[in-house]
C-alpha positions in Angstrom: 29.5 -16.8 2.5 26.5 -16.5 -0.3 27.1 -17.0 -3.5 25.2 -14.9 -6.7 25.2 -15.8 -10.2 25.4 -13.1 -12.3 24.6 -12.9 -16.5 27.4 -10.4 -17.8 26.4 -8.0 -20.4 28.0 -5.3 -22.1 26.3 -1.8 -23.2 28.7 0.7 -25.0 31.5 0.0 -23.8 29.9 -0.5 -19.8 30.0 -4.1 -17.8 26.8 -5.0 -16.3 25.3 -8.0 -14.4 22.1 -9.4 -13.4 20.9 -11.8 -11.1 20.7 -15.3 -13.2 17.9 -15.9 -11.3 15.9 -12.8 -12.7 16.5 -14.0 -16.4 13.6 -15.5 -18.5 15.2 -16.0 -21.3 18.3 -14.9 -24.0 17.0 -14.3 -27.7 18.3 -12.7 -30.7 16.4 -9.6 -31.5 13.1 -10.1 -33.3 11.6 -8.0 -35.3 9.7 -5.5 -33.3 6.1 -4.0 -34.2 6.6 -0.3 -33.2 3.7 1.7 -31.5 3.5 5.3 -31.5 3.7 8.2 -29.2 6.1 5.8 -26.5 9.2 7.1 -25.0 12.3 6.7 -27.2 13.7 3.9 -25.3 10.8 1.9 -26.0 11.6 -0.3 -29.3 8.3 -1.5 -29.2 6.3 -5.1 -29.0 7.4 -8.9 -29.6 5.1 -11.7 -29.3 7.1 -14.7 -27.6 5.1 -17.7 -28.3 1.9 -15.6 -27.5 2.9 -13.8 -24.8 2.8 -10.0 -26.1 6.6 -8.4 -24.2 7.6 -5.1 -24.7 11.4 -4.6 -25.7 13.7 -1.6 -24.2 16.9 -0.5 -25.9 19.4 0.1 -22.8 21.7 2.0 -24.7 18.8 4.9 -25.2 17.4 4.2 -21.6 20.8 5.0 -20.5 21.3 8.2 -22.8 24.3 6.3 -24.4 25.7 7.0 -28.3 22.7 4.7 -30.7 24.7 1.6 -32.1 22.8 -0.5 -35.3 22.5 -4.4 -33.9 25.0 -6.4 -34.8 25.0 -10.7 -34.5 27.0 -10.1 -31.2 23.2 -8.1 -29.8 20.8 -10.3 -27.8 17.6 -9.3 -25.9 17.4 -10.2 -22.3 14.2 -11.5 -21.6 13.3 -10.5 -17.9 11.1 -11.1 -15.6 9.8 -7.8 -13.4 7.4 -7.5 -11.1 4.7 -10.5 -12.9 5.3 -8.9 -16.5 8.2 -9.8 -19.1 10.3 -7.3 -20.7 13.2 -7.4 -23.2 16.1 -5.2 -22.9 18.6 -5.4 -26.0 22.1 -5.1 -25.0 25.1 -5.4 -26.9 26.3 -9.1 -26.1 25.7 -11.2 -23.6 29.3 -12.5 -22.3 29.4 -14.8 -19.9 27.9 -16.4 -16.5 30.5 -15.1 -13.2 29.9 -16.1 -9.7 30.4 -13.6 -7.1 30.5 -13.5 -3.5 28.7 -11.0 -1.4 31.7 -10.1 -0.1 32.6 -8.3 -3.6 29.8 -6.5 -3.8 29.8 -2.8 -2.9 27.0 0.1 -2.6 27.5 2.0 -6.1 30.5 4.7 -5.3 29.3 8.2 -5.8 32.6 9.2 -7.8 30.8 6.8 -11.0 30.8 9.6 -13.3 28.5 9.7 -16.6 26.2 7.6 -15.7 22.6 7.9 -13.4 23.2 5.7 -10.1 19.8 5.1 -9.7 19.7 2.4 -11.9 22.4 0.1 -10.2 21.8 -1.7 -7.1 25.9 -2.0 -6.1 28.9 -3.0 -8.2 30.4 -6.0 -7.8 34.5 -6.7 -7.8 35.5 -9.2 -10.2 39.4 -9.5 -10.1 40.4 -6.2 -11.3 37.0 -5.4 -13.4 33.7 -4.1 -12.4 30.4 -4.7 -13.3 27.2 -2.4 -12.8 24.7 -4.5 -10.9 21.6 -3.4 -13.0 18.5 -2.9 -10.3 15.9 -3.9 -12.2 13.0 -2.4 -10.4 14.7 1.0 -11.1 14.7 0.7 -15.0 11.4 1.6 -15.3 9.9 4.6 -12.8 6.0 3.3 -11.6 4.9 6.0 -14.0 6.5 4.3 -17.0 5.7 0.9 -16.1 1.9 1.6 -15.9 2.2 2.8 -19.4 4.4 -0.4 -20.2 1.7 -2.3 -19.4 -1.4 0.3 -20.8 0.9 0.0 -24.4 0.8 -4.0 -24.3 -2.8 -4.3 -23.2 -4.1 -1.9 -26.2 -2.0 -3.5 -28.8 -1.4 -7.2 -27.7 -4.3 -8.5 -30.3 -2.6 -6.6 -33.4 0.8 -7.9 -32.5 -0.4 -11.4 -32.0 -2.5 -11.2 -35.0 0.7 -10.4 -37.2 2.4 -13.4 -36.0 -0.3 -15.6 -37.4 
């Protein structure tokens, strides 16, 4: 029986978990250099200790009511196919462990939300939380312009820093 670590986070009022294994890093949000003409979901660039990452806001990737940031929001600093993102969430609560055994293919009945971005859902006690799949965040189309956006503006972003 295999064991997962998960990193619980919360977006509107939705449970979610990641593999702790997938997780760079927990920040508070920075502030963010916008770039123009990027979908809306896209806050824009941070430059962690000259690395250049761009930051998502789940809420608006997940067509979800806006909410301002708050001291309970964090940025999850993830690490997807070789590049690092952020994705602000609305607080980072705590570290579960969960048994394959409680995880289950995401039921079609999940209503107001878009399946494709869960990889199961995983039983903890009587609660549920949406195993986010991170490969399916971003389509391939959107994650070549992820990194097009970073590459033409990673010298201006580092350059503010300094």
């Amino acid at each position: 029986m295999a064991i997962q670590q998960l990193i619980k986070f919360s977006v509107a009022d939705l449970d979610f978990g990641i593999n702790i294994n997938q997780i760079f890093q927990i920040i508070k949000p920075q502030e963010v250099f916008k770039v123009p003409n990027t979908p809306p979901f896209i806050e824009g660039l941070i430059n962690l200790r000259g690395k250049v990452l761009t930051i998502f806001n789940l809420r608006k990737r997940f067509s979800l009511p806006e909410k301002a940031a708050d001291e309970d929001t964090k940025v999850l600093i993830v690490n997807m196919n070789d590049m690092l993102l952020g994705f602000t969430v609305d607080n980072v609560t705590e570290i579960v462990r969960i048994n394959d055994e409680e995880i289950v293919d995401t039921p079609a009945t999940l209503k107001d939300f878009e399946h494709r971005f869960l990889s199961g859902v995983a039983k903890l006690g009587e609660k549920l939380i949406l195993l986010l799949d991170l490969k399916k965040v971003l389509t391939p189309d959107e994650e070549l312009q992820v990194q097009e956006i970073v590459e033409q503006n990673a010298a201006q972003v580092i350059g503010e820093e300094n």
